[in-house]
TILO-821867 format. One record per residue (C-alpha): z, x, y. Coordinates in pm, whole numbers, padded with zeros to 5 digits, always signed. Example, Ala and Ser with C-alpha at 12.3 -4.5 7.8 and 13.67 -1.06 7.14 Angstrom:
2
+00780+01230-00450
+00714+01367-00106
This chain:
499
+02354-01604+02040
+02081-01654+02250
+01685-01602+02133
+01644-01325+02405
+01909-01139+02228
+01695-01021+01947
+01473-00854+02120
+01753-00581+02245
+01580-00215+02177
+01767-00028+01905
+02162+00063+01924
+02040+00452+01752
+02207+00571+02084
+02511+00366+02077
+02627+00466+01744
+02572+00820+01717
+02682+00888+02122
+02977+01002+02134
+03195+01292+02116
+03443+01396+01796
+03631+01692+01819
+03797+01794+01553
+04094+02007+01752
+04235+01653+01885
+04128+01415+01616
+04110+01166+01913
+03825+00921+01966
+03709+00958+02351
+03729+00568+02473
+03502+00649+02766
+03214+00728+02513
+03046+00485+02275
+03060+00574+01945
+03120+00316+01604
+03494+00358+01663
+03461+00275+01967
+03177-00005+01982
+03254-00239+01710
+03510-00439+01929
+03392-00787+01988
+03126-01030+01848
+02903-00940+02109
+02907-00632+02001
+02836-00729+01643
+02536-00937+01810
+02408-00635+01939
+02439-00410+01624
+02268-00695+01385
+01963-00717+01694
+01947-00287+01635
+01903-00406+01242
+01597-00607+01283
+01448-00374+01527
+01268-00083+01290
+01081-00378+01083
+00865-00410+01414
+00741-00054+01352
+00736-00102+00944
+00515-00413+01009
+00284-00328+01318
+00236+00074+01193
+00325+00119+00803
+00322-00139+00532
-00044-00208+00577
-00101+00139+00523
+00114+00190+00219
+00068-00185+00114
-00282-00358+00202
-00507-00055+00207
-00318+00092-00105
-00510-00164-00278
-00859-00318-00361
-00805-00570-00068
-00850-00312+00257
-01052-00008+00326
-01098+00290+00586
-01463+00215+00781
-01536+00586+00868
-01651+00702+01209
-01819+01020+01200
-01828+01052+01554
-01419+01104+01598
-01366+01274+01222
-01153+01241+00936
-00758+01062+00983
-00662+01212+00640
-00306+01133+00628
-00417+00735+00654
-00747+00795+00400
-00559+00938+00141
-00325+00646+00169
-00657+00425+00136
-00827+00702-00143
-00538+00737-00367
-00527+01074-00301
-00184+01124-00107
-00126+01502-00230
+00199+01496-00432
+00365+01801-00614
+00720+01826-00774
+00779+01460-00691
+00750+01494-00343
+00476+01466-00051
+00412+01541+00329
+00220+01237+00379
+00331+01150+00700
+00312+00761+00644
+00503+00790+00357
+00766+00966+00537
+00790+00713+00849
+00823+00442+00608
+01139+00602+00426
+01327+00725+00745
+01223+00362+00900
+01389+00188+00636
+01701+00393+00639
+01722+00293+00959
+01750-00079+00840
+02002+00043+00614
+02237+00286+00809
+02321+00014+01081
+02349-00259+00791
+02605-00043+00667
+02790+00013+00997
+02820-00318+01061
+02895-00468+00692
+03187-00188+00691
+03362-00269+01052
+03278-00625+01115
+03588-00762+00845
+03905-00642+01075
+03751-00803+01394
+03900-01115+01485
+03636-01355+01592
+03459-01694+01465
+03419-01723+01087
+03103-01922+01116
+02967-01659+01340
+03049-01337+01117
+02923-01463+00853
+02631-01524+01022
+02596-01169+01121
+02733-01057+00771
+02459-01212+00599
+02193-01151+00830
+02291-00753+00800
+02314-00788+00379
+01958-00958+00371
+01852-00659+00593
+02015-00364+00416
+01860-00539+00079
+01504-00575+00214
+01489-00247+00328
+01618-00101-00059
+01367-00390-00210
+01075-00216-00006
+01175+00174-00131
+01202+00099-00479
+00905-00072-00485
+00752+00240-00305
+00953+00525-00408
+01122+00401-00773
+01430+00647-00745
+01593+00680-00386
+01945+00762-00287
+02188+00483-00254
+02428+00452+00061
+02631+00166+00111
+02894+00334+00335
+02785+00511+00651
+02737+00902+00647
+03049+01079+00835
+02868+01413+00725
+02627+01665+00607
+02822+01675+00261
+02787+01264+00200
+02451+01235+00375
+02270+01365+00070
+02337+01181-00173
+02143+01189-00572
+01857+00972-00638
+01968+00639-00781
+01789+00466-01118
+01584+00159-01018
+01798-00069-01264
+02145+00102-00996
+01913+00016-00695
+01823-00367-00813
+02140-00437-00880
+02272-00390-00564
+01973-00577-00386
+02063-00861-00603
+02394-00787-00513
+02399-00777-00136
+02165-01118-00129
+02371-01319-00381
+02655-01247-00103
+02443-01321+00185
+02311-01667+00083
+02615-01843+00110
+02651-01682+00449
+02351-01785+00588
+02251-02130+00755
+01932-02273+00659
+01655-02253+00882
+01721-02563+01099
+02065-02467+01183
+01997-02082+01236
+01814-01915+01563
+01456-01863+01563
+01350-01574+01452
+01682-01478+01242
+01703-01445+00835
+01812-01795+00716
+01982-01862+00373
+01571-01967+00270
+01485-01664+00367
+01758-01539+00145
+01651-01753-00173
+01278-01603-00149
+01365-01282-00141
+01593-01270-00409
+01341-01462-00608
+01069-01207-00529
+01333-00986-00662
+01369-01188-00996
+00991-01212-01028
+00963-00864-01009
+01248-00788-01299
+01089-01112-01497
+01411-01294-01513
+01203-01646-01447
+01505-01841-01534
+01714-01719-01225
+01383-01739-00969
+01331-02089-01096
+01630-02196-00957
+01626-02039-00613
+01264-02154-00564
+01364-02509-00676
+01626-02525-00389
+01408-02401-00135
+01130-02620-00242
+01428-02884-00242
+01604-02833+00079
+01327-03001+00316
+01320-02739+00520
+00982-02583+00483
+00626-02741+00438
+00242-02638+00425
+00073-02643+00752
-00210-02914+00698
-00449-02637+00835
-00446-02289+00668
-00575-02139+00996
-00266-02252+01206
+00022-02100+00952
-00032-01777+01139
+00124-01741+01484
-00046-01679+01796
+00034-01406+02068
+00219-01675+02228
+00312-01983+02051
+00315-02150+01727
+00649-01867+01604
+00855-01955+01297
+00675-02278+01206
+00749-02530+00934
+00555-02289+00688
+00762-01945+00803
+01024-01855+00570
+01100-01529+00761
+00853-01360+01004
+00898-00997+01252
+00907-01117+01550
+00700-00978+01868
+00647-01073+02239
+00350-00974+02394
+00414-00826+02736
+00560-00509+02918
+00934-00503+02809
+00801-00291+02460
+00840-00597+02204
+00445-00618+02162
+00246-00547+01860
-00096-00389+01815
-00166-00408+01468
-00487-00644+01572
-00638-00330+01723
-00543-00086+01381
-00713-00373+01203
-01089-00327+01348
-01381-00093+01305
-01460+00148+01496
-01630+00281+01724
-01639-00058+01873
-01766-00105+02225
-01570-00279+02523
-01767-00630+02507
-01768-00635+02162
-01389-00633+02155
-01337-00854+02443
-01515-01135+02234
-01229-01070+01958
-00944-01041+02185
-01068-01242+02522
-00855-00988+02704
-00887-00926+03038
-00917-00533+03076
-01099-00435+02713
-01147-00101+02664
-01376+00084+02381
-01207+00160+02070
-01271+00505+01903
-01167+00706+01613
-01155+00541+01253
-01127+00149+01147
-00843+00057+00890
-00803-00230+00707
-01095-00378+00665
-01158-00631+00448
-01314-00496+00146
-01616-00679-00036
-01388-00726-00351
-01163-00947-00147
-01464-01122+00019
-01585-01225-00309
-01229-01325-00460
-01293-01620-00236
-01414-01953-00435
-01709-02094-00290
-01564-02376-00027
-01254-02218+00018
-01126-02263+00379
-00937-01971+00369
-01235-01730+00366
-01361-01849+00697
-00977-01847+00875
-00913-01480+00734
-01228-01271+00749
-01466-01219+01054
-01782-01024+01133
-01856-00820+01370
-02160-00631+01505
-02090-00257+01590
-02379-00147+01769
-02239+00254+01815
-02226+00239+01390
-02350+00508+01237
-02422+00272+00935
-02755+00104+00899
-02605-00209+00915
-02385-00189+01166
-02202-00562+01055
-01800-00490+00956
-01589-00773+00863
-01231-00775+01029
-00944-00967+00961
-00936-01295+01151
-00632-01468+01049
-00443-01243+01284
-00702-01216+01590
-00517-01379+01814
-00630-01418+02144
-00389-01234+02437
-00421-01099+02784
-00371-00756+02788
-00575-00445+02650
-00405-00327+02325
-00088-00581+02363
-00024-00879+02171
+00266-01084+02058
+00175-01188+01734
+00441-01223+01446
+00381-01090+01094
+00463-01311+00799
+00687-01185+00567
+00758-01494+00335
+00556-01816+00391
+00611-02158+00203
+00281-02119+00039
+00434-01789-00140
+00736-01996-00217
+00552-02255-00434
+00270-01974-00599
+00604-01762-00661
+00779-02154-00823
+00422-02164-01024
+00471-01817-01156
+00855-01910-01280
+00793-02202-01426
+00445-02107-01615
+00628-01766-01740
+00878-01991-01876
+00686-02224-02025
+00620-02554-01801
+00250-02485-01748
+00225-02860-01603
+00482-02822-01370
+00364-02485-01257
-00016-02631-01202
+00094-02901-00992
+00270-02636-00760
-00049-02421-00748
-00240-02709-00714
-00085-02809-00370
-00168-02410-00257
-00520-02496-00350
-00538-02877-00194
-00413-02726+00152
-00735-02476+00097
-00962-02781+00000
-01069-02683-00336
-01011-02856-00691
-00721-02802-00959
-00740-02449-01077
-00938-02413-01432
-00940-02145-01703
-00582-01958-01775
-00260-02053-01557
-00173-01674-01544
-00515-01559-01419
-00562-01856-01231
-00202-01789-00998
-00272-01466-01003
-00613-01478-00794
-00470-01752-00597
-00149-01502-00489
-00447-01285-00342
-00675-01511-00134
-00390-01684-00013
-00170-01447+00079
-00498-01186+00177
-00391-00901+00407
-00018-00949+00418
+00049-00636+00243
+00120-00821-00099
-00172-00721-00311
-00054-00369-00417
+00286-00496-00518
+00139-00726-00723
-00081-00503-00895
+00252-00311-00977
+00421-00583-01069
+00200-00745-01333
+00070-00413-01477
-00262-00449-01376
-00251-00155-01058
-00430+00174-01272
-00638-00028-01441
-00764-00252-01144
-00799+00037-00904
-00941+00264-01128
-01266+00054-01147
-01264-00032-00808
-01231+00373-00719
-01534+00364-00909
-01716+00155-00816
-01651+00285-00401
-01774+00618-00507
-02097+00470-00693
-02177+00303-00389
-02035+00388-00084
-02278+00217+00146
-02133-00113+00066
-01754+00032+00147
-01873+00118+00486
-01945+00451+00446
-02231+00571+00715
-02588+00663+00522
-02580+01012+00389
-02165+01053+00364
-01963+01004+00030
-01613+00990-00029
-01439+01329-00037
-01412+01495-00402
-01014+01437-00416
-01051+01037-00370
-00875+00876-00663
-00746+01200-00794
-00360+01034-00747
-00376+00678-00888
+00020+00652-00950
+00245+00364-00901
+00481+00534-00720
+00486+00714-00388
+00629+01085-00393
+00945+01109-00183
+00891+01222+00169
+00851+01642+00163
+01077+01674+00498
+01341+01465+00307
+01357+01692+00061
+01410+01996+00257
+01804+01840+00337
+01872+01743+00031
+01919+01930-00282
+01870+01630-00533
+01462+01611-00467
């Protein structure tokens, strides 16, 4: 399998092509179709690239929105010269209008079809790949690479959704394409499931491809998945044996964990990161540019991005940095400097016209609007705060402190004081600042009505400091909806008559 080979566009085509009719009950072999595709290991190769493909559009377009800015970490910086982006600032207000359980957020929506994406072409291969003849190291390979996939994509709607309908099998119909809403407890099980089958399947990172789910990979998420249900004994162990297998360290330099557009991919501190290639052939990303505040001239940008052909950026900023996350940050921390950035707006309607942006991923590239910058999904540093959080849960506070401690070293500040809990807990959000974690966390550890209920306050007391222009307030619905759950996607609904 060669590295080029996972950035092949999506196979959508490939398996639904294709021609059925029912008078002949005869598959046409000139057209493809999944009876006719799923022939060779090449063609597996090409159905596990299709698998990867939608988490470049989750990453780059979605789980910032529903993630980051869903939290006390990110915020909208309005532009009252373009107007109001209200599907993406009720995200950001917690105000997504939700009635019967359902919503026509449009985010929200994207999000669940993108992820059943992931899962429909897991399915399709984990249900013809057995009866091919081809090499057993290879298929399980694949096999594993498509279970870690189809479980991700289930980990990331229950945490969103709670309830969602459960295929394993692909859809041959209208009558099995609807299917009821499955409990959480049905829906965690099979995510634990599918990734206690793929980690034997999997190579570890220095045996597996670049950019590819390895059987570390595998380990953290299922861990993330123990942390979540609080069964510390079982994440213990899997983050022991990924601490343990020598295959992943702290980059000395928090700064250079992150890849550029170009270089420094899948580094000795990536667990598992989407990969993107900057250029022409439609790999790129552009979540840099969603990141900024707006309206934000051409040489302003340019000293940002260094491109070559900057252009002026209008309509609304997302993302930004909010001045809750600015000052988590313990004085001296190195990590404040490497992850948030100021900038000087000089078309702000604001009287101060200085925005922070995210730095850790302002990469520098050469083309407007175009970058090739990865997103981390799981880093080493999560792996040891998650191996603190285990082991302090179950009792081994001085075990867990000297794994936080290393988190903090690599950030050049002291051992953490004051509670273990607390102290992990703030150190989960500098750390791992704008890479969509915060709001799961919040979840997670109880804390998310509580936590954004006082910071909805405190944005509507003073919305000057949240980047709000002079004169302008937040609208009257903002924090109407503070919920932990998102309702399921409106259009969804309409086909199916179990939501």
């Amino acid at each position: 399998m060669k590295a080029k080979t996972l950035y092949i566009a999506s196979l959508a085509g490939l398996l639904l092509a294709g021609c059925k009719e029912e008078f002949l009950n005869v598959v046409p072999e000139t057209n493809l179709s999944s009876a006719t595709f799923f022939k060779s290991e090449s063609d597996f190769v090409q159905a596990v690239n299709a698998t990867y493909v939608p988490l470049r559009t989750i990453v780059n377009d979605r789980a910032w929105l529903l993630g980051e800015m869903h939290s006390d970490n990110t915020y909208f910086a309005r532009n009252p010269l373009f107007g109001a982006t209200e599907q993406q600032e009720d995200i950001a207000d917690f105000a997504v209008p939700t009635a019967g359980g359902v919503t026509s957020n449009v985010h929200v929506l994207n999000q669940y079809r993108q992820d059943y994406v992931i899962i429909s072409r897991a399915n399709q291969i984990l249900t013809t790949i057995d009866p091919v003849a081809f090499d057993e190291t290879v298929k399980n390979n694949l096999k594993g690479q498509a279970l870690f996939l189809r479980a991700y994509a289930y980990f990331e709607l229950v945490r969103y959704f709670g309830k969602v309908p459960l295929h394993l099998v692909p859809s041959t119909g209208r009558a099995d394409a609807a299917l009821p809403l499955s409990s959480e407890e049905e829906i965690y099980a099979q995510i634990v499931k599918d990734l206690r089958e793929a980690i034997p399947l999997l190579p570890p990172k220095s045996k597996q491809e670049a950019g590819r789910v390895t059987s570390g990979a595998a380990q953290t998420l299922l861990a993330n998945v123990y942390v979540v249900l609080k069964n510390w004994p079982e994440a213990e162990k899997l983050l022991r044996e990924v601490v343990g297998s020598g295959e992943y360290a702290l980059i000395p330099e928090y700064a250079d964990a992150f890849s550029t557009s170009t270089g420094n991919k899948n580094n000795r501190e990536s667990v598992f990161e989407v990969q993107f290639q900057e250029g022409a052939a439609g790999l790129n990303s552009n979540f840099l540019y969603q990141f900024l505040p707006r309206p934000m001239a051409a040489t302003e940008l340019v000293a940002i991005t260094g491109t070559a052909n900057p252009q002026p950026l209008d309509a609304e900023g997302n993302n930004i940095p909010t001045p809750d996350i600015i000052a988590a940050y313990e004085p001296g921390d190195a990590r404040k400097d490497a992850s948030i950035a100021y900038v000087t707006l000089s078309g702000s309607q604001r009287a101060d016209k200085v925005y922070p942006y995210i730095r850790k991923f302002a990469k520098r590239h050469s083309v407007h609007n175009n970058h090739g910058t990865n997103w981390p999904v799981y880093r080493y540093a999560e792996v040891l705060l998650l191996l603190a959080e285990a082991l302090n849960e179950g009792g081994k506070a001085g075990e867990a402190a000297g794994y936080l401690n290393q988190v903090r070293r690599r950030a050049g500040l002291g051992e953490a004081t004051g509670d273990l809990k607390e102290a992990i807990y703030r150190e989960r959000r500098v750390e791992l600042a704008f890479e969509n974690k915060r709001w799961f966390d919040l979840v997670r550890t109880g804390r998310a009505i509580e936590v954004i209920t006082a910071y909805g306050n405190r944005i509507k007391a003073n919305p000057q400091a949240y980047y709000y222009p002079e004169g302008t307030r937040p609208r009257s619905n903002a924090f109407s909806n503070i919920s932990l759950y998102y309702g399921l996607p409106a259009d969804e609904a309409a086909l199916s008559p179990h939501f």
